[in-house]
C-alpha positions as CSV (number, residue, x, y, z in Angstrom):
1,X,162.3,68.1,115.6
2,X,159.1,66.5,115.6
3,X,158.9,62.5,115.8
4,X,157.2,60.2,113.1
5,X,155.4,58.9,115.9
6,X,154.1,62.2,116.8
7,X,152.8,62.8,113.1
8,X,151.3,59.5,113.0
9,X,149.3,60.8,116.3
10,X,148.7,63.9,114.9
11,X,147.6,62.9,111.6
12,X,145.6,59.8,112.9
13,X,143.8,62.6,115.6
14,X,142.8,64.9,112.3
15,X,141.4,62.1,110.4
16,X,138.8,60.6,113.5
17,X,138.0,64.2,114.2
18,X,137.1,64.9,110.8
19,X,135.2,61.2,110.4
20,X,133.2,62.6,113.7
21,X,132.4,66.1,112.3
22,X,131.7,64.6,108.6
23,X,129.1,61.7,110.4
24,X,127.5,64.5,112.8
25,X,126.8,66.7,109.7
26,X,125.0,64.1,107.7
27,X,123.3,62.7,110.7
28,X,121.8,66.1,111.4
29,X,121.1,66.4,107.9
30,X,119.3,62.6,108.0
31,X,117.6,63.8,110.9
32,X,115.6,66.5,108.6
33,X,112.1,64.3,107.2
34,X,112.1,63.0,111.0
35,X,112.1,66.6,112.9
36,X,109.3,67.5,110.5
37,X,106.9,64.8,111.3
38,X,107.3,62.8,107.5
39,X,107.7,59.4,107.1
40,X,110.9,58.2,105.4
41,X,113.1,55.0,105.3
42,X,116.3,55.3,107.2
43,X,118.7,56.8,104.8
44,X,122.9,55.1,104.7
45,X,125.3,56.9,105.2
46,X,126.7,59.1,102.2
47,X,123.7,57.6,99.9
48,X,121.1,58.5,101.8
49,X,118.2,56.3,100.3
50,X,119.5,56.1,96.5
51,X,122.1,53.0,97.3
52,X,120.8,51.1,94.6
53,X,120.7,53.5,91.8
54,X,124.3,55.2,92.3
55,X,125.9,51.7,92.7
56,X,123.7,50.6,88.9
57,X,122.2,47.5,91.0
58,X,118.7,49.1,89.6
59,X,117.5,50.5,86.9
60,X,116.2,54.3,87.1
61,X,112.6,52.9,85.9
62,X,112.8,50.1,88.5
63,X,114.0,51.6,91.5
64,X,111.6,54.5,91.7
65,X,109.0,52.2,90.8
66,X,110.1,50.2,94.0
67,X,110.3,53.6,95.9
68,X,107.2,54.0,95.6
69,X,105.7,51.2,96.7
70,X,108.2,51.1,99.7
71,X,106.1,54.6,100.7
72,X,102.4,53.2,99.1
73,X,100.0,54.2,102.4
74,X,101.4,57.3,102.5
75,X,100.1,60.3,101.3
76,X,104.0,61.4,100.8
77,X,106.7,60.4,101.9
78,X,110.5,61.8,102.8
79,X,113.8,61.1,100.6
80,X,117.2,61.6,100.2
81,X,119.4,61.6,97.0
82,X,122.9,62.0,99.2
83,X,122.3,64.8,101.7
84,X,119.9,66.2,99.4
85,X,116.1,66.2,100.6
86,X,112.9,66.0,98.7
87,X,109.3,65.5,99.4
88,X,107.7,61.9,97.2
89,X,104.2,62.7,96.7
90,X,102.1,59.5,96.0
91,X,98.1,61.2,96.4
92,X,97.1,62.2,93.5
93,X,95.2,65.0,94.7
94,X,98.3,66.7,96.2
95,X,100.1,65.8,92.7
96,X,97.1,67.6,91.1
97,X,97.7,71.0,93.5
98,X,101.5,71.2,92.9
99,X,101.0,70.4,88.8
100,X,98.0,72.6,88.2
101,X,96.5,74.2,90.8
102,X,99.3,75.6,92.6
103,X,101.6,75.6,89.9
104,X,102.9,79.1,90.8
105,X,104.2,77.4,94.2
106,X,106.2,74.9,91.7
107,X,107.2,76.3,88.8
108,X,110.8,75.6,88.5
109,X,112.6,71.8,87.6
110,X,115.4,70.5,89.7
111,X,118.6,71.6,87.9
112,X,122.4,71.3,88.9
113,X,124.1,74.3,87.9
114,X,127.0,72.9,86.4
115,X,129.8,75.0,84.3
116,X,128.9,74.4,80.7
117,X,127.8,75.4,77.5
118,X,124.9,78.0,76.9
119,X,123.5,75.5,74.9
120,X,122.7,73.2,77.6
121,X,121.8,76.2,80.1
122,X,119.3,78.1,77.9
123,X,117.2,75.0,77.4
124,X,113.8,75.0,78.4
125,X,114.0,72.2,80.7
126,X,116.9,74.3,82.1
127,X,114.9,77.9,82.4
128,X,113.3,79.0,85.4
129,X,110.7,81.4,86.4
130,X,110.2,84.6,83.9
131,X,112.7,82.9,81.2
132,X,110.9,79.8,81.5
133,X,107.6,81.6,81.1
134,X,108.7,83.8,78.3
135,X,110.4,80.6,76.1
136,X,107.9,78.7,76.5
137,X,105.5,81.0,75.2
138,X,107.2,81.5,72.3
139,X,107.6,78.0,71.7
140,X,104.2,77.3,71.9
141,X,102.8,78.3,68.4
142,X,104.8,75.5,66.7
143,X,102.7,73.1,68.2
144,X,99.2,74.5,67.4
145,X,96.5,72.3,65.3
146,X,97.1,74.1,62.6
147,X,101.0,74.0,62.4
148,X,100.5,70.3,63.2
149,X,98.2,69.7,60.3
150,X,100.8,71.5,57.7
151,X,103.6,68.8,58.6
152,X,101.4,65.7,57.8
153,X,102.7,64.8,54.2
154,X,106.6,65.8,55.5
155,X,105.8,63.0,58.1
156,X,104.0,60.7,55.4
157,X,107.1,60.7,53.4
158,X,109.3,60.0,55.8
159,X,106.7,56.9,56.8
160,X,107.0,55.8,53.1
161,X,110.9,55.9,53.4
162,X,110.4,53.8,56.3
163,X,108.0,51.0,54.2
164,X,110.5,51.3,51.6
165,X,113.4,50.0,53.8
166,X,111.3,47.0,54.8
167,X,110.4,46.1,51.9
168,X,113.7,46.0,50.2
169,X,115.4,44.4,53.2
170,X,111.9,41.7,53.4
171,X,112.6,38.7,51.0
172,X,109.4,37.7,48.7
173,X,107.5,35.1,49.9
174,X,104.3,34.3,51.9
175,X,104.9,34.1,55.9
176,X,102.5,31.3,57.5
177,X,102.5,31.5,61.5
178,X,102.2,28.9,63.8
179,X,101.5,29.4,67.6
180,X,102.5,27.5,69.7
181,X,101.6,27.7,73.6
182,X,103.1,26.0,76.8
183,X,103.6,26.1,80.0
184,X,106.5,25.6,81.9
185,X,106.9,27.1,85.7
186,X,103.3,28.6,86.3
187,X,104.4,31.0,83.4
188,X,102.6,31.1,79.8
189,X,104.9,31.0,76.7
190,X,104.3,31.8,73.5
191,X,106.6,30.4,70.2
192,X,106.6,31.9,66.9
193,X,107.5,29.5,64.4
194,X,108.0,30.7,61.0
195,X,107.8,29.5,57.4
196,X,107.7,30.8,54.2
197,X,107.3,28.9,50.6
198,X,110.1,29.9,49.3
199,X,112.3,29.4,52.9
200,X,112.8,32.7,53.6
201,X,112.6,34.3,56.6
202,X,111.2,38.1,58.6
203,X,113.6,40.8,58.5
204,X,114.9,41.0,62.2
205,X,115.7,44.3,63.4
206,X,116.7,46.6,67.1
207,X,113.7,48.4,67.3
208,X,115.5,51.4,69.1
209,X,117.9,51.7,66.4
210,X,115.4,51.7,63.7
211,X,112.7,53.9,65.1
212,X,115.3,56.4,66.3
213,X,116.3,57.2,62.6
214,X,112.8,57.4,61.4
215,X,112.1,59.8,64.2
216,X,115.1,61.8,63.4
217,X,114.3,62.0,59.6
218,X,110.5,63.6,60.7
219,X,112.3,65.9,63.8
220,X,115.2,66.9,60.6
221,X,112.4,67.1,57.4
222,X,109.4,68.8,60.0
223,X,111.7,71.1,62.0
224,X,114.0,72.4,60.5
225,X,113.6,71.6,56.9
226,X,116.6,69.1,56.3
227,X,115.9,65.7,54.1
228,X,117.1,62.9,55.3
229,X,117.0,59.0,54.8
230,X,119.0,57.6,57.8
231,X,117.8,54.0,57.1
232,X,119.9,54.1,54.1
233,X,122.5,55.5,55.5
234,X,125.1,52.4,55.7
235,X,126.9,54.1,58.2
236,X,124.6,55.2,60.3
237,X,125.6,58.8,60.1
238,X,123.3,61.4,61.7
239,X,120.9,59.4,63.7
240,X,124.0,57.3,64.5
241,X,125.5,60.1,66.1
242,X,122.6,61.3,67.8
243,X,121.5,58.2,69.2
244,X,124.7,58.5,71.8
245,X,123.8,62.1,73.4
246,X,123.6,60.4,76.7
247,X,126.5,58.4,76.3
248,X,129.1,59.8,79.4
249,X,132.2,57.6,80.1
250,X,132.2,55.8,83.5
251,X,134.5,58.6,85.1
252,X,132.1,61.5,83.8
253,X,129.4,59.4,84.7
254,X,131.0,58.9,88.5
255,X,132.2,62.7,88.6
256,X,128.6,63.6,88.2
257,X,127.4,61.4,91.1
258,X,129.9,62.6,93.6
259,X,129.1,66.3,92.5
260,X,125.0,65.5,92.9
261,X,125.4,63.8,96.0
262,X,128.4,65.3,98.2
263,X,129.3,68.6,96.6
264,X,126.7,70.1,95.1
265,X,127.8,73.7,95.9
266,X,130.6,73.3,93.6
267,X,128.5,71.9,90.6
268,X,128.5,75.3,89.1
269,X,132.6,75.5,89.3
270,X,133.1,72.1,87.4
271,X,132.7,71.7,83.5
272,X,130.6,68.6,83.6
273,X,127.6,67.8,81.8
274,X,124.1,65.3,81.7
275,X,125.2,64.9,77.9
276,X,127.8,64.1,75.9
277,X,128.7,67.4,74.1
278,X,130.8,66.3,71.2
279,X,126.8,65.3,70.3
280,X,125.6,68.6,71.2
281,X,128.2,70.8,69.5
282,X,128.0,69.0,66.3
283,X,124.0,69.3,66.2
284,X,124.7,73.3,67.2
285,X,127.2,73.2,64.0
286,X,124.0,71.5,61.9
287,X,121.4,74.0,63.5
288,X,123.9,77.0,62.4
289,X,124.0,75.4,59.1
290,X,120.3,75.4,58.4
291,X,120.0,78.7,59.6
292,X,123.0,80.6,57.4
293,X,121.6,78.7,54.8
294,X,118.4,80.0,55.1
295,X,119.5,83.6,55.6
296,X,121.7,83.4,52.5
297,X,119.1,82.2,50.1
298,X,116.5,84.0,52.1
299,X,114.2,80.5,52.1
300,X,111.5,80.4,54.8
301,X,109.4,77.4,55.8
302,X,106.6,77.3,58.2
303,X,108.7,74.7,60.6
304,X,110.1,75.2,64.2
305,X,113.4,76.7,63.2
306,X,111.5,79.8,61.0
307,X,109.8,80.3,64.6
308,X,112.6,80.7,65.9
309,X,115.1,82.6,63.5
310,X,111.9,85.0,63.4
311,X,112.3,85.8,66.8
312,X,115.8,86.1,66.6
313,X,117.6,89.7,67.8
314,X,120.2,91.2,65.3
315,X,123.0,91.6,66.6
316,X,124.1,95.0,64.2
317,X,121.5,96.8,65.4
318,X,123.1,99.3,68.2
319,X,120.0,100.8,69.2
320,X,118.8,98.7,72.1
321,X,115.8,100.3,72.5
322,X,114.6,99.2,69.1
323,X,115.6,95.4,69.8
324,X,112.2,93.5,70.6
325,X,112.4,92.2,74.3
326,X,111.3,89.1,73.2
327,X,114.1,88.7,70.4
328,X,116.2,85.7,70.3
329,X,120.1,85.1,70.8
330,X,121.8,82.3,68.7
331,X,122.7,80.4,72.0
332,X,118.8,80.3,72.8
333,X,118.3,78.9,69.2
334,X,120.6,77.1,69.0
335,X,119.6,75.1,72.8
336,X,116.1,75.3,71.8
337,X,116.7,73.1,68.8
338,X,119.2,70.5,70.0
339,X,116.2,70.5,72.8
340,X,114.0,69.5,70.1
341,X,115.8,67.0,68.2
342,X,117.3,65.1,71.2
343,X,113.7,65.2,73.1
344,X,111.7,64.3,70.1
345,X,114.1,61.7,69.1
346,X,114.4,59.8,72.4
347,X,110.6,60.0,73.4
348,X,109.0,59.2,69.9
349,X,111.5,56.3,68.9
350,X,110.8,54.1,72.5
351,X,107.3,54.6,72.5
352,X,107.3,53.1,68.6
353,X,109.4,50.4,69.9
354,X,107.4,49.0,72.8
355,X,104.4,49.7,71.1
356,X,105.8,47.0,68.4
357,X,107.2,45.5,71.4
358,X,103.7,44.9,73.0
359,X,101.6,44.2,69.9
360,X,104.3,41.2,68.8
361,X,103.8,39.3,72.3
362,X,99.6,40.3,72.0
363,X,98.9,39.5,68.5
364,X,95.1,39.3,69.0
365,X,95.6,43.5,69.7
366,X,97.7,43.5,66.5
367,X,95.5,42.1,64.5
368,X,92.8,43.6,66.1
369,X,94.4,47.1,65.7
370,X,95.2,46.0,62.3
371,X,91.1,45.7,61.5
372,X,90.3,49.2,62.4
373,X,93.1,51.0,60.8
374,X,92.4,48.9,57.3
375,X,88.7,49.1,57.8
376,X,89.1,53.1,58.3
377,X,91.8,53.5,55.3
378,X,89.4,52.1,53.7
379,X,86.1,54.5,54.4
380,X,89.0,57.4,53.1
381,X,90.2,55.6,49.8
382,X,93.7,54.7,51.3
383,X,94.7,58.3,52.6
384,X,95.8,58.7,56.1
385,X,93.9,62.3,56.5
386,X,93.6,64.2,59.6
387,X,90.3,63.2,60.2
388,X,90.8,59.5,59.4
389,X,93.8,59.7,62.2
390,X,91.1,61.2,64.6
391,X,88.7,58.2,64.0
392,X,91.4,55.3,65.5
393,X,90.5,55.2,69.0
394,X,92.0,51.9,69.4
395,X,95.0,52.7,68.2
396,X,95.1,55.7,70.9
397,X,94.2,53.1,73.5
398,X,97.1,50.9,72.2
399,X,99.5,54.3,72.7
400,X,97.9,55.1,75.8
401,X,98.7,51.7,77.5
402,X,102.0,51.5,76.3
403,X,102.8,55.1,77.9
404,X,101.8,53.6,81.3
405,X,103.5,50.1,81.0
406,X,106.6,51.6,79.6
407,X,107.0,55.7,80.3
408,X,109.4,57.5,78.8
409,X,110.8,59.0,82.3
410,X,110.5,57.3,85.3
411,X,109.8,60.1,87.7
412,X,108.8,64.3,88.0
413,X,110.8,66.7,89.8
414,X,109.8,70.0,90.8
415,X,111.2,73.1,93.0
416,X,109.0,74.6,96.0
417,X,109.7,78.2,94.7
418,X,107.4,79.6,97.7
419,X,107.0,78.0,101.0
420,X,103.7,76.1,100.4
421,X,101.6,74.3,102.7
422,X,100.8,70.5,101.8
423,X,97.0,70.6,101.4
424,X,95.0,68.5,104.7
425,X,98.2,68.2,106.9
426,X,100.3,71.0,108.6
427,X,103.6,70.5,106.7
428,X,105.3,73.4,105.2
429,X,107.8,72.8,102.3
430,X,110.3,75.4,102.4
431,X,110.9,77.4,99.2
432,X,114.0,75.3,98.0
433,X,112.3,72.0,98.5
434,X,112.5,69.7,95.9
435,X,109.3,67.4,95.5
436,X,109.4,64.2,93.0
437,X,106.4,62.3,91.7
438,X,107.0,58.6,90.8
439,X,105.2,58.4,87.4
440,X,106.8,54.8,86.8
441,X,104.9,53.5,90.4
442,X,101.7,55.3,89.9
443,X,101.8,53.6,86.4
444,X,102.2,50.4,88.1
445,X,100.1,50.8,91.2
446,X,96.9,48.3,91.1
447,X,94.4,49.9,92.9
448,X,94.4,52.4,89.7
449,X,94.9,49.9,87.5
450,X,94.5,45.9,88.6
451,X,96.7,43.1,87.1
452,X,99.2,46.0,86.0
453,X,101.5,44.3,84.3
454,X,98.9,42.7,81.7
455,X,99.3,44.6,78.6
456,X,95.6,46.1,78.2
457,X,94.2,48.8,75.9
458,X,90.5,48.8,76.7
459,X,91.8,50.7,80.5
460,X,92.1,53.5,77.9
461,X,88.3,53.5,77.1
462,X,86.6,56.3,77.6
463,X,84.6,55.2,80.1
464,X,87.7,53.6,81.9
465,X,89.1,56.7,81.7
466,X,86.4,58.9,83.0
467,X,86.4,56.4,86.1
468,X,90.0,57.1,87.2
469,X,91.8,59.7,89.0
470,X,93.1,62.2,86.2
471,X,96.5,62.4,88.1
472,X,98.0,58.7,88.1
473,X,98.7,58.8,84.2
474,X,101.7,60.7,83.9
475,X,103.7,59.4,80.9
476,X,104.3,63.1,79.8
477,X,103.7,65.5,83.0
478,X,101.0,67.5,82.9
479,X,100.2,71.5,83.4
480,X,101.9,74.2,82.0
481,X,105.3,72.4,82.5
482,X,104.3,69.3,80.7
483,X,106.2,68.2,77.4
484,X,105.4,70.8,75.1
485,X,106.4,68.7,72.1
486,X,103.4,65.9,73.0
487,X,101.2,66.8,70.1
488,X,103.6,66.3,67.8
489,X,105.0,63.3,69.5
490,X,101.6,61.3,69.4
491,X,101.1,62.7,65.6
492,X,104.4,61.3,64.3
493,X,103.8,57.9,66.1
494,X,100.0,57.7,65.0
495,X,101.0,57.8,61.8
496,X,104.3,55.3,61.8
497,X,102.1,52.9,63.2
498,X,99.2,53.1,60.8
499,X,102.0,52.8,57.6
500,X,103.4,49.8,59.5
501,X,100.3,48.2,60.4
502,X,98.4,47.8,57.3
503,X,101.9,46.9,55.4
504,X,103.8,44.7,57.7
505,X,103.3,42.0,60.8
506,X,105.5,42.6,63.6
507,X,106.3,39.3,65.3
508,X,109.0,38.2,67.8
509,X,112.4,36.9,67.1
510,X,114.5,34.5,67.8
511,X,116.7,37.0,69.8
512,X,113.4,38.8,71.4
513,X,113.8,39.1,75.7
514,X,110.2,38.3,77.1
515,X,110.4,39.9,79.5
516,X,112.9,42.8,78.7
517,X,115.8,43.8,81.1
518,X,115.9,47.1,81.8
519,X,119.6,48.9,81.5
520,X,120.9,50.4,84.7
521,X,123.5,52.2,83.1
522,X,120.5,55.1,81.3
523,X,118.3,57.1,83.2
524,X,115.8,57.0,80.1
525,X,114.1,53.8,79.2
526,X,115.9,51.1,77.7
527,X,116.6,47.6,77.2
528,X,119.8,46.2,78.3
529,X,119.9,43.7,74.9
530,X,117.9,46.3,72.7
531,X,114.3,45.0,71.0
532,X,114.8,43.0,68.7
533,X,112.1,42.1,66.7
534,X,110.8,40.9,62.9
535,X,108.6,42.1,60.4
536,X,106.8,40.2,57.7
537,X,105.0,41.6,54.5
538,X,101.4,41.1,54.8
539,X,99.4,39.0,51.8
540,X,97.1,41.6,50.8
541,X,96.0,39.7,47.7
């Protein structure tokens, strides 16, 4: 019979031999950036370099904004995410090769493969080669001019819902603003102090909150043809609901971590997911809903979903030959349009809020702003036409500035699908490789743009513009794999902002964070305490 003692040796013997092979592995793997002549920071042990961001102790915009500049000199630079290794590229004529001009090189994302539903998989952020190609394509023509152009009075109503709110919720009464300025610490303040005659004060509001329902009621009335008033909605009900499609408990949220950074080869055998899907299977059940009611009452509407159920195959028909190759499944509809709502959602609805954000610290842009879309409104009796849109330049600058101070997504991933050569160096990237281009740092980098974190629309002149490197503005990728929803993005905003504007003052409150903390618990951009912020009726009189 075999002692305790002996066990104890035994089982004290399997665990240091296991610690040596486990710590040889990853040092070999550690040693990979080094053996092929790139520059990296030594990575730790198990984390490799992403410490910081699995432990929450930085945000996802803050920490690859720091990467960056922990790599600024280099052209690129190596990483690790665990054991995983990618390629940072920081020159943005090497960012301009994998994007655009060697896009065939790159045309994948960096996806885990984890066991879940079709309507996660058969996304188009999920799709690769051919099926990326073919989707996309077919997505496309929802996003024309034209198409754009036939959703303008949806959106307009859904911006008058949204002036409606405010001014039920705004008590009567004329708002005088005092400014007061001081400084304390080498650090300029300013105080909004408010009266009004009759002692009331600015309706205070999260901005996320309230811009995600507006957004949702122009994604639901554009889209897919479903009315809805979510700011009246005491409960909060849809937007509500959607709002939390990111929302993973802390176990889910650690399960995902340990799979992504020491097991990623059994990512496809565990039923984990990025979102939470009791949000995604109740938007499938809403899609479904729009579309059996449609093909009961045979309605059509010239909106994303008709695109969509158009190309959809029929399942009676046994004769495969006569199915179109480029017909649709319901899982690919379905994905598509969950896609669509959650992407449009979360984009649209933080850049209205730190737009608003921006414009109540910098109320000489507000008001400024304020001038040109009034004085245009004006030259076009009030309407907010197409072509009166296209004459706010400002107001792009205003968008375009916000985009770099605060971009939706931190950082670009893409797949070396061929072995590629890095242009002017002798480094091969392996077909495999992922590469990751830190939009957030670029964005923040001053030798592109000096004094970055001064809030400053006029770098989006034209002739500003023209004098830049094309490739260090990012906020929504660009080439063929860029957000195909950006049009419509930047139309729905435009136009929030102009019913706002020449309606309402935004101004801060008493519970507004100068500067904002970022949350480390999100991977998209927002602010641990929210955004909160007022708005005041204007005196047009």
């Amino acid at each position: 019979m075999i002692s305790r003692d002996t066990i104890m040796v035994y089982v004290v013997s399997a665990i240091v031999f296991l610690s040596i092979v486990v710590y040889l592995y990853y040092r070999n793997i550690y040693s990979f950036w080094r053996k092929m002549g790139v520059f990296n920071i030594e990575p730790e042990f198990f984390f490799g370099n992403a410490k910081d961001r699995v432990l929450f102790r930085k945000s996802f915009h803050e920490f690859h904004r720091d990467i960056y500049f922990k790599f600024k000199g280099h052209r690129y630079a190596g990483f690790y995410v665990g054991r995983r290794a990618s390629l940072v590229i920081l020159d943005p004529e090497i960012i301009k090769c994998i994007m655009i001009k060697d896009f065939n090189h790159f045309t994948d994302r960096q996806t885990m493969r984890l066991r879940t539903s079709k309507y996660i998989t058969e996304m188009l952020i999920n799709l690769k080669g051919s099926k990326w190609k073919k989707m996309r394509s077919q997505l496309t023509p929802s996003f024309t001019s034209g198409k754009l152009r036939t959703m303008e009075h949806l959106i307009d109503i859904c911006c008058n819902n949204m002036s409606d709110f405010l001014n039920d919720n705004i008590k009567s009464g004329n708002c005088k603003v005092f400014f007061l300025h001081f400084i304390n610490n080498f650090i300029t303040f300013t105080m909004f102090i408010l009266f009004s005659e009759n002692g009331f004060k600015p309706y205070e509001l999260e901005m996320k909150d309230f811009f995600g329902k507006f957004t949702l009621d122009v994604i639901a009335t554009c889209a897919f043809g479903v009315e809805s008033n979510s700011l009246t909605d005491v409960t909060g009900g849809f937007a509500s609901r959607v709002s939390k499609f990111a929302t993973l408990s802390i176990t889910k949220r650690l399960s995902l971590y340990i799979i992504i950074l020491f097991l990623p080869g059994l990512a496809r055998f565990v039923p984990l997911s990025f979102f939470n899907m009791k949000v995604i299977y109740f938007l499938a059940n809403v899609i479904k809903e729009a579309k059996s009611y449609r093909m009961s009452t045979g309605q059509k509407r010239n909106d994303f979903l008709q695109l969509l159920l158009d190309s959809e195959s029929n399942p009676d028909n046994k004769n495969e030959n006569k199915q179109n190759e480029d017909s649709l499944t319901e899982p690919q509809i379905v994905a598509q349009s969950v896609l669509f709502l959650i992407a449009g959602f979360e984009t649209s609805s933080t850049l209205l809020t730190f737009t608003c954000y921006e414009l109540a610290i910098n109320q000489e842009i507000q008001i400024k702003l304020r001038e040109e879309i009034c004085s245009i409104l004006d030259r076009y009796n009030g309407k907010c036409t197409y072509e009166a849109m296209q004459e706010m330049t400002f107001l792009d600058m205003v968008l375009g500035e916000t985009l770099r101070m605060h971009p939706p997504v931190a950082q670009l991933e893409r797949v070396c699908t061929q072995d590629y050569m890095i242009p002017d160096s002798n480094l091969i990237l392996q077909k495999g490789t992922a590469v990751q281009i830190p939009v957030i740092g670029l964005h923040y980098d001053p030798e592109y743009y000096p004094d970055p974190y001064k809030f400053d629309p006029n770098r989006f002149s034209a002739e500003e513009k023209a004098s830049r490197h094309h490739y260090v503005y990012l906020p929504f990728g660009t080439g063929p794999r860029n957000c195909i929803g950006l049009r419509f993005a930047l139309m729905s905003t435009k136009r929030g902002m102009v019913h706002l504007l020449k309606n309402f003052s935004i101004e801060l409150s008493n519970r507004t964070t100068v500067p904002y903390i970022y949350s480390k618990h999100s991977m998209f951009l927002k602010a641990q305490n929210g955004i909160w912020l007022s708005f005041n009726k204007l005196n047009t009189s």
